[in-house]
MOPAC internal coordinates of N, CA, C and O (Angstrom, degrees):
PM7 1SCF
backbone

  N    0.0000 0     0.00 0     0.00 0    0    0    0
  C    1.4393 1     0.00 0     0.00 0    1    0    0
  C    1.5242 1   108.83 1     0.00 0    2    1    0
  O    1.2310 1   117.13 1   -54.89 1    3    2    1
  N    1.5347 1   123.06 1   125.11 1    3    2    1
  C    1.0967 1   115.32 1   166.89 1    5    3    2
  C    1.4743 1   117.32 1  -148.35 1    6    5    3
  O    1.2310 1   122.00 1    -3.66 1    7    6    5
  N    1.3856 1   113.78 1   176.34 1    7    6    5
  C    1.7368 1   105.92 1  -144.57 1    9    7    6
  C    1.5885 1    96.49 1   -69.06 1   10    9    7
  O    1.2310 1   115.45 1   155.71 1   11   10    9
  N    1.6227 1   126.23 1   -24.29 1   11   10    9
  C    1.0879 1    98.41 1   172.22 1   13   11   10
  C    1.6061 1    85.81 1  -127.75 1   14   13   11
  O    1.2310 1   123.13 1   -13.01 1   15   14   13
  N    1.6397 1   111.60 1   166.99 1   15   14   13
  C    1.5594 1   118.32 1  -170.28 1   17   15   14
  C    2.0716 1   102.30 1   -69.52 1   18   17   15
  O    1.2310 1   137.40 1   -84.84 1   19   18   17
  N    0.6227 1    83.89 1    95.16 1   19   18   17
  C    1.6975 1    91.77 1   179.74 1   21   19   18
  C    1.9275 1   105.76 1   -52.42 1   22   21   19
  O    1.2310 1   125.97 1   135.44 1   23   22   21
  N    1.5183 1   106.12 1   -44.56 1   23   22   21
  C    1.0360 1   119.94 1   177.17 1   25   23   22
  C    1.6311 1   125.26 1   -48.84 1   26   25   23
  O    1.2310 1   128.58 1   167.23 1   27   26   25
  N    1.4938 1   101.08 1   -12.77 1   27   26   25
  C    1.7993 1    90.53 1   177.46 1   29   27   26
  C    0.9786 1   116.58 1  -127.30 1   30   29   27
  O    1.2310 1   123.93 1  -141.79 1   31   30   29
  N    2.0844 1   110.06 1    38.21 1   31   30   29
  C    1.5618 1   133.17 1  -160.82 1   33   31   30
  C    1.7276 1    71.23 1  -102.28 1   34   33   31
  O    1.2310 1   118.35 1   -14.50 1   35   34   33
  N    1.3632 1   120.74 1   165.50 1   35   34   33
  C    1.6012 1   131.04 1   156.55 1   37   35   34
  C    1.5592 1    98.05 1   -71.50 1   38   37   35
  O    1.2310 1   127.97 1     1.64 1   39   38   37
  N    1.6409 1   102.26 1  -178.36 1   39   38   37
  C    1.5706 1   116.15 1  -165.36 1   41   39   38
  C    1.4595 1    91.65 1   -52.38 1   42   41   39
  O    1.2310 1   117.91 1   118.69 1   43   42   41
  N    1.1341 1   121.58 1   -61.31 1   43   42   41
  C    1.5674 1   127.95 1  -124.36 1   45   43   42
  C    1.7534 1    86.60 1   -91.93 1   46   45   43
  O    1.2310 1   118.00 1   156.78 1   47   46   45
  N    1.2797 1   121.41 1   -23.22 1   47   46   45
  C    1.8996 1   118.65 1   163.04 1   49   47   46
  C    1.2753 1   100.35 1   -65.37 1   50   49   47
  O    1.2310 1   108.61 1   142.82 1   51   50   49
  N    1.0716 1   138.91 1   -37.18 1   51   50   49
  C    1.7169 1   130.93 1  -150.34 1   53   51   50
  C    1.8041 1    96.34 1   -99.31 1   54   53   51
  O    1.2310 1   120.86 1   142.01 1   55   54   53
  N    1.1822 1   115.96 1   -37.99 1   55   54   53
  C    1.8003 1   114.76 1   171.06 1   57   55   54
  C    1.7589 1   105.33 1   -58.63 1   58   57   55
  O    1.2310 1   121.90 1   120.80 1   59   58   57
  N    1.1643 1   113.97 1   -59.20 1   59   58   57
  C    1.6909 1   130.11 1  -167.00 1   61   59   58
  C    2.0490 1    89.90 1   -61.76 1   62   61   59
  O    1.2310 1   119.79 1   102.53 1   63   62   61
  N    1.1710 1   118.01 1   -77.47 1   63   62   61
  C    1.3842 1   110.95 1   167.03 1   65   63   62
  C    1.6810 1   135.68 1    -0.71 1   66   65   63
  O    1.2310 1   134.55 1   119.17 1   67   66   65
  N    1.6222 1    89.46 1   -60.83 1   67   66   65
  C    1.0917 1   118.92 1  -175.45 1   69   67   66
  C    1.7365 1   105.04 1   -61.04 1   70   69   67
  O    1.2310 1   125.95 1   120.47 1   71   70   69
  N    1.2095 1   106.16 1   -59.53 1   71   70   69
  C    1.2523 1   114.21 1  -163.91 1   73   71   70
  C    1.5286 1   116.13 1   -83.07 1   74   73   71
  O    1.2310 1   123.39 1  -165.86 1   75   74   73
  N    1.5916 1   111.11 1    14.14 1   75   74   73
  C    1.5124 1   115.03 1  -178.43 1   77   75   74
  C    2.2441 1    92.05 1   -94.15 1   78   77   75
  O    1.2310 1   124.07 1   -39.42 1   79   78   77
  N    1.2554 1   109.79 1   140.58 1   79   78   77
  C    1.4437 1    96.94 1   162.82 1   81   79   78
  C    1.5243 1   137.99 1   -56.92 1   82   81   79
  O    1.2310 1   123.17 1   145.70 1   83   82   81
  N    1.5016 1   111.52 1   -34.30 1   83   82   81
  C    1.3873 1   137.87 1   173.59 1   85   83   82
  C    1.4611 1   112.62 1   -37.82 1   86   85   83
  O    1.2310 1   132.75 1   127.84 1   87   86   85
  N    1.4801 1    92.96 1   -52.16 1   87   86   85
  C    1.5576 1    95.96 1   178.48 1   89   87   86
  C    1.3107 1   114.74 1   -53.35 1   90   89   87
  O    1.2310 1   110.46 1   137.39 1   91   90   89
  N    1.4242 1   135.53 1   -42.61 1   91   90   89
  C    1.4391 1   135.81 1  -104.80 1   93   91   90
  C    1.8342 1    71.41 1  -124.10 1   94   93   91
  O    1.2310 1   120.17 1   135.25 1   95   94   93
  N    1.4247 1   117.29 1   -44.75 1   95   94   93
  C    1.4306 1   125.89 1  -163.33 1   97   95   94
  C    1.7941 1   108.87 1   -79.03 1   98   97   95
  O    1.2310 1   118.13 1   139.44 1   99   98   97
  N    1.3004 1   121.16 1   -40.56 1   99   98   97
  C    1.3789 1   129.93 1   154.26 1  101   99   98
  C    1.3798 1   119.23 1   -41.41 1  102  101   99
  O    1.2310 1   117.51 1   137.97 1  103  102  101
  N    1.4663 1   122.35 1   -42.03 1  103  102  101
  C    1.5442 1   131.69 1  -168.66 1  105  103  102
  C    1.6650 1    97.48 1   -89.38 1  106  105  103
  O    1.2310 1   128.37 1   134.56 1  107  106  105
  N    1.4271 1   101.49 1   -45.44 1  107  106  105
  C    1.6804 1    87.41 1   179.27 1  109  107  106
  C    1.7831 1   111.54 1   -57.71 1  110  109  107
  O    1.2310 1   128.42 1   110.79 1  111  110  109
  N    1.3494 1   101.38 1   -69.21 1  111  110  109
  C    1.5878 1    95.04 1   174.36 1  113  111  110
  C    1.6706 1   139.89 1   -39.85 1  114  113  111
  O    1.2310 1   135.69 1   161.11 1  115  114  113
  N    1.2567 1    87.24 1   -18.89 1  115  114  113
  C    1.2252 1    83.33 1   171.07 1  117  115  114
  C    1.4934 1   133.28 1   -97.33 1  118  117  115
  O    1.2310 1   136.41 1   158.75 1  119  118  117
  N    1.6816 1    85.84 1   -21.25 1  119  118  117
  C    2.0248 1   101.42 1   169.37 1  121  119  118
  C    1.8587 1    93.92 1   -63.84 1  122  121  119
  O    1.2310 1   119.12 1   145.26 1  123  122  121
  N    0.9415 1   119.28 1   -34.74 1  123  122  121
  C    1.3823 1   124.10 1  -161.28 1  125  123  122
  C    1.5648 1   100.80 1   -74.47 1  126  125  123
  O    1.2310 1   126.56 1   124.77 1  127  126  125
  N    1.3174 1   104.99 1   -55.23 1  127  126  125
  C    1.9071 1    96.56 1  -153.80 1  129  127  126
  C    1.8112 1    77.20 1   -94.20 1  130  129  127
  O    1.2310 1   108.15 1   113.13 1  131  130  129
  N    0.9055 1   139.74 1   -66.87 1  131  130  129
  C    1.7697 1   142.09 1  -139.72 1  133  131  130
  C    1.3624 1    86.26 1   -71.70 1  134  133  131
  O    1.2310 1   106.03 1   135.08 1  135  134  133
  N    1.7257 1   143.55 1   -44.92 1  135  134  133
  C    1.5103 1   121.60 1  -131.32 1  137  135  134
  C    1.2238 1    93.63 1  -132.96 1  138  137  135
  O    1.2310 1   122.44 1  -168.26 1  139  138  137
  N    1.2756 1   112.93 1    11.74 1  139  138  137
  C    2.2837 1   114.76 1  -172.09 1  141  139  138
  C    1.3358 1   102.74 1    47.23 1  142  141  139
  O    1.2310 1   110.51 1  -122.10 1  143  142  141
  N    1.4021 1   135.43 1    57.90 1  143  142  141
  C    1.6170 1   132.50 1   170.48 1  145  143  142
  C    1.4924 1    92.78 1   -92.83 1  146  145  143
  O    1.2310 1   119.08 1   -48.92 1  147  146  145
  N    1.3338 1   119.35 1   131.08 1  147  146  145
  C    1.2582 1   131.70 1  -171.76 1  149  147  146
  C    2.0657 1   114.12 1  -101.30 1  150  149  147
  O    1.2310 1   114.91 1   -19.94 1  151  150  149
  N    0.8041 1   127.25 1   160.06 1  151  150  149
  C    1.6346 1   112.96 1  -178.53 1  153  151  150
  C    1.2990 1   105.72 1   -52.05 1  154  153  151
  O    1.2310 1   109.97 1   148.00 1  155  154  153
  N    1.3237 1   136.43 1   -32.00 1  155  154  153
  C    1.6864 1   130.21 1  -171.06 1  157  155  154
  C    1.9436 1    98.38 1   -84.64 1  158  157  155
  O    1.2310 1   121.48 1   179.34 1  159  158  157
  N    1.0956 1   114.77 1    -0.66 1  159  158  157
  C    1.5200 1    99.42 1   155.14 1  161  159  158
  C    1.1658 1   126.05 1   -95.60 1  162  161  159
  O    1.2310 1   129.69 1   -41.22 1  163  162  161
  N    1.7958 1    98.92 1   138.78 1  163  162  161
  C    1.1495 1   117.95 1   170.27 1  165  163  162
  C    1.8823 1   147.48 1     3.96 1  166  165  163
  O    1.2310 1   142.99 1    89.48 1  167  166  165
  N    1.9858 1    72.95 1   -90.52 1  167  166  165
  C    1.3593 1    96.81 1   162.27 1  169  167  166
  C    1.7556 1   124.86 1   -49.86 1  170  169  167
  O    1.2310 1   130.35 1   121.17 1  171  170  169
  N    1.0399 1    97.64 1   -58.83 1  171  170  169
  C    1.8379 1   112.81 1   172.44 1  173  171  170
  C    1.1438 1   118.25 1   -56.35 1  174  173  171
  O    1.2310 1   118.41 1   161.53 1  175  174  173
  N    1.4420 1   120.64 1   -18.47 1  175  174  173
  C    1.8088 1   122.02 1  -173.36 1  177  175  174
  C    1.3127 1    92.37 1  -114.35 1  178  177  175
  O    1.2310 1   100.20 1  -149.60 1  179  178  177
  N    1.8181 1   153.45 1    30.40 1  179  178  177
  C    1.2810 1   178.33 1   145.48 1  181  179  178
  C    1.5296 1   106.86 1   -89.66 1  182  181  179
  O    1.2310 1   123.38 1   110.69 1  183  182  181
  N    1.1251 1   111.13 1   -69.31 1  183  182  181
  C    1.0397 1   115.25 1  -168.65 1  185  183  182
  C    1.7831 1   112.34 1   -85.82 1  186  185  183
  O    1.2310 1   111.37 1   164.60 1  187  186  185
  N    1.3920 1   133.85 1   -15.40 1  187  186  185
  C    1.2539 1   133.15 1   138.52 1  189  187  186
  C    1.4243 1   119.93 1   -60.92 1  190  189  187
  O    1.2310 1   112.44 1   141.87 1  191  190  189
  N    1.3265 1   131.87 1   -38.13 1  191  190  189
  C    1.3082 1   125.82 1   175.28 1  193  191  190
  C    1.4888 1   108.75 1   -68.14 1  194  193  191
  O    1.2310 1   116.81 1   116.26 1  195  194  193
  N    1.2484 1   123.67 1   -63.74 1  195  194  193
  C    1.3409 1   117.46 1   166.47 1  197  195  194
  C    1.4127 1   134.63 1   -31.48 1  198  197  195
  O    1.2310 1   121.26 1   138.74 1  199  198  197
  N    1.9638 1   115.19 1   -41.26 1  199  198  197
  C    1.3591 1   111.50 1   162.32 1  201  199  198
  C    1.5597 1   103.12 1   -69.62 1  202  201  199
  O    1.2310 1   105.36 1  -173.65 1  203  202  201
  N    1.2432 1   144.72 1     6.35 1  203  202  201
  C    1.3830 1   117.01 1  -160.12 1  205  203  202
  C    1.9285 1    82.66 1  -114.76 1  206  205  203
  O    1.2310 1   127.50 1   127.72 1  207  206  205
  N    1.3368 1   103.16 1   -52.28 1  207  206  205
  C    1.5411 1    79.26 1   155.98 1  209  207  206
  C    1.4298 1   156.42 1   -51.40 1  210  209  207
  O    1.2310 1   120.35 1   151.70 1  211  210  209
  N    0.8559 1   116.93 1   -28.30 1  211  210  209
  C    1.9634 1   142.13 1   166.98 1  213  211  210
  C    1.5972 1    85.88 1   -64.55 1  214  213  211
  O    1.2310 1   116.52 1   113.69 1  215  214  213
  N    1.2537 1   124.22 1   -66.31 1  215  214  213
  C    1.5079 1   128.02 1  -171.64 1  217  215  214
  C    2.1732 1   112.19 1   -36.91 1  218  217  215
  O    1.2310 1   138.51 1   102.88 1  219  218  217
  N    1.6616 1    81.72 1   -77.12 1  219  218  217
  C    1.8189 1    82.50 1   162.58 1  221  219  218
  C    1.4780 1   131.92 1   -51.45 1  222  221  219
  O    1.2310 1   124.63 1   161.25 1  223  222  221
  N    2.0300 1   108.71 1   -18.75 1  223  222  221
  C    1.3410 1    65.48 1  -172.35 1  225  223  222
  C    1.8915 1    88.69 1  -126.48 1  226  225  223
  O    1.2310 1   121.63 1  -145.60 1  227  226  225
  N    1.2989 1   114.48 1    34.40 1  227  226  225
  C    1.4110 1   114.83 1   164.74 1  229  227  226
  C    1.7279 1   120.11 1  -120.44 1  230  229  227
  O    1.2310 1   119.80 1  -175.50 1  231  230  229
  N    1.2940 1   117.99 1     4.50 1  231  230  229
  C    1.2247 1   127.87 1  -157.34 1  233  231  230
  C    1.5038 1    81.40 1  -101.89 1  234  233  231
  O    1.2310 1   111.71 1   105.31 1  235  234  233
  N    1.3823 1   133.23 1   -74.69 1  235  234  233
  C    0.9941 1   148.19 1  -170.91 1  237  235  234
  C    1.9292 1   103.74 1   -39.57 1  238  237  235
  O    1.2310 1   128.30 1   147.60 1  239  238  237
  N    0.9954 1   101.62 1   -32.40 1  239  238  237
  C    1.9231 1   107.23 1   178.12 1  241  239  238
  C    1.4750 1   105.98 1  -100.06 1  242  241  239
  O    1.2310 1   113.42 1   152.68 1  243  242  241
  N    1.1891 1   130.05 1   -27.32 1  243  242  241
  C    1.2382 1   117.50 1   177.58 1  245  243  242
  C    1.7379 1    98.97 1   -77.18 1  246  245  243
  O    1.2310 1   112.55 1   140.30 1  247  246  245
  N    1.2314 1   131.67 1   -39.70 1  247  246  245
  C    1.3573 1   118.51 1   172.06 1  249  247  246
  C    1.3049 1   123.82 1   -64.45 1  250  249  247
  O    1.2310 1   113.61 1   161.98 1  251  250  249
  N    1.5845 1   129.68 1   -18.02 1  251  250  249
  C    1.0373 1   133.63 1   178.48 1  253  251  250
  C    1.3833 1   102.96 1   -83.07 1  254  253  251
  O    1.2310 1   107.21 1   128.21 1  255  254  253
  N    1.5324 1   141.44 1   -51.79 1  255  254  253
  C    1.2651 1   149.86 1   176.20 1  257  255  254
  C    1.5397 1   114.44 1   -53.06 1  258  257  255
  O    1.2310 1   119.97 1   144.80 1  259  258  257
  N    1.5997 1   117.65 1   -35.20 1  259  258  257
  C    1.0821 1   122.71 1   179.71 1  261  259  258
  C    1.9088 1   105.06 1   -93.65 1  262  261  259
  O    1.2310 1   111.92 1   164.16 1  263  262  261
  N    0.8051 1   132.83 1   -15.84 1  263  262  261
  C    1.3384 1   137.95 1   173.38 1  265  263  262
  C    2.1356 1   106.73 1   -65.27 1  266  265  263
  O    1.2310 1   136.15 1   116.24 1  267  266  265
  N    1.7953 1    86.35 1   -63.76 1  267  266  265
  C    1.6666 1    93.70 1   171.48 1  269  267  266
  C    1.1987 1   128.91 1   -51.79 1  270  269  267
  O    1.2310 1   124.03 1   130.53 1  271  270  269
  N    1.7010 1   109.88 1   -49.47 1  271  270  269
  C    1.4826 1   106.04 1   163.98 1  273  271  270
  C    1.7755 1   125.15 1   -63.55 1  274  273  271
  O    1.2310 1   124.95 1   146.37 1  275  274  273
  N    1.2547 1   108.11 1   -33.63 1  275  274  273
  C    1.5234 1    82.00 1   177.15 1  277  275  274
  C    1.4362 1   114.15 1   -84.54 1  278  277  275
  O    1.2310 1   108.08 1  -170.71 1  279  278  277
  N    1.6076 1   139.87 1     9.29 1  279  278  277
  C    1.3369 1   140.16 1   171.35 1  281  279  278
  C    1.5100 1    83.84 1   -86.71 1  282  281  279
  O    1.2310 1   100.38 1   123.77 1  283  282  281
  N    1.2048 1   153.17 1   -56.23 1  283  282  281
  C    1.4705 1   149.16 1  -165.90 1  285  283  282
  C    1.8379 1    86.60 1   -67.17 1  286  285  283
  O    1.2310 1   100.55 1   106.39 1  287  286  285
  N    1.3383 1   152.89 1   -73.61 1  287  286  285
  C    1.1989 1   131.67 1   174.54 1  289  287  286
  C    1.1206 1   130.90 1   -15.48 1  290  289  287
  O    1.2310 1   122.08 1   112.40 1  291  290  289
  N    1.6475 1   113.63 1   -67.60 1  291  290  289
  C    0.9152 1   136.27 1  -174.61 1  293  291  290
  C    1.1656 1   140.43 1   -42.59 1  294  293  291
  O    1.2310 1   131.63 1   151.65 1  295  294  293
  N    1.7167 1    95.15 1   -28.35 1  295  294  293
  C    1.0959 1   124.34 1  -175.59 1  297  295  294
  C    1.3068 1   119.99 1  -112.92 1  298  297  295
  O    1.2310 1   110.95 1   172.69 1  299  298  297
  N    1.4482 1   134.64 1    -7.31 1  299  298  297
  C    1.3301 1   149.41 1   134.83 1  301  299  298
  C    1.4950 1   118.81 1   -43.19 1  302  301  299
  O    1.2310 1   127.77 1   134.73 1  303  302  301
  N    1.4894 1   102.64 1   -45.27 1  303  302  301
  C    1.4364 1   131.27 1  -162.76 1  305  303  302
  C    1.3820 1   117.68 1    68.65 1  306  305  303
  O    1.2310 1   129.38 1  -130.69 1  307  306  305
  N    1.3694 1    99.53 1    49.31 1  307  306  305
  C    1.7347 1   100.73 1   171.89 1  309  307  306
  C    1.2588 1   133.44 1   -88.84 1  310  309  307
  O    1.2310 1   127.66 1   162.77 1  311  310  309
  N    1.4644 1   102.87 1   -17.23 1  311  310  309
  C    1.5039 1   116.23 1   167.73 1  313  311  310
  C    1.2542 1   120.72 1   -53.38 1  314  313  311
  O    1.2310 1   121.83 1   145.39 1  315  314  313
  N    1.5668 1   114.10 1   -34.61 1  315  314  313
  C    1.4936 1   118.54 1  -173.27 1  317  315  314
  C    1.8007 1    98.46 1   -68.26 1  318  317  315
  O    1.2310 1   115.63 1   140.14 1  319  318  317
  N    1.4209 1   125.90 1   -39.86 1  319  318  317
  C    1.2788 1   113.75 1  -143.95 1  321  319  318
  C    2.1773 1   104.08 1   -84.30 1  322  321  319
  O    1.2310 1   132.76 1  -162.75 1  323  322  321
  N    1.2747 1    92.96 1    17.25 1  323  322  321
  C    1.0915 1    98.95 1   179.18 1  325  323  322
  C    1.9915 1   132.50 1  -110.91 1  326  325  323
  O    1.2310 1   120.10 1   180.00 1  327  326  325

């Protein structure tokens, strides 16, 4: 179940979907608050492992990407003009 039917995206919507966190965090909450899925379900302990993966392995690149760009700012000096 997810907040929107992912299922009637084509292949290449339903891969990209997949791999956004939103999705994964919408479906948990909602097994949780809408459907009483408790931590020993399934579905809900899938879809927490999966955000905790996306977590390890996009957190770590968004700080690296955001680190580079603001030394490339920084050094333009574009930060100031804002």
């Amino acid at each position: 179940m997810h907040a929107f039917p992912i299922d009637i995206l084509p292949e290449w919507g339903k891969i990209i979907a997949r791999m956004i966190p939103l999705t994964w965090g919408i479906d948990a909450t909602r097994r949780a608050l809408l459907l009483g899925a408790g931590i020993s379900d399934t579905s809900l302990l899938i879809a927490i492992g999966i955000l905790s993966t996306l977590t390890v392995i996009l957190l770590p690149i968004g700080a690296l990407l955001f680190s580079k760009l603001e030394k490339a700012a920084k050094k333009t000096g574009a930060l100031g003009t804002y």
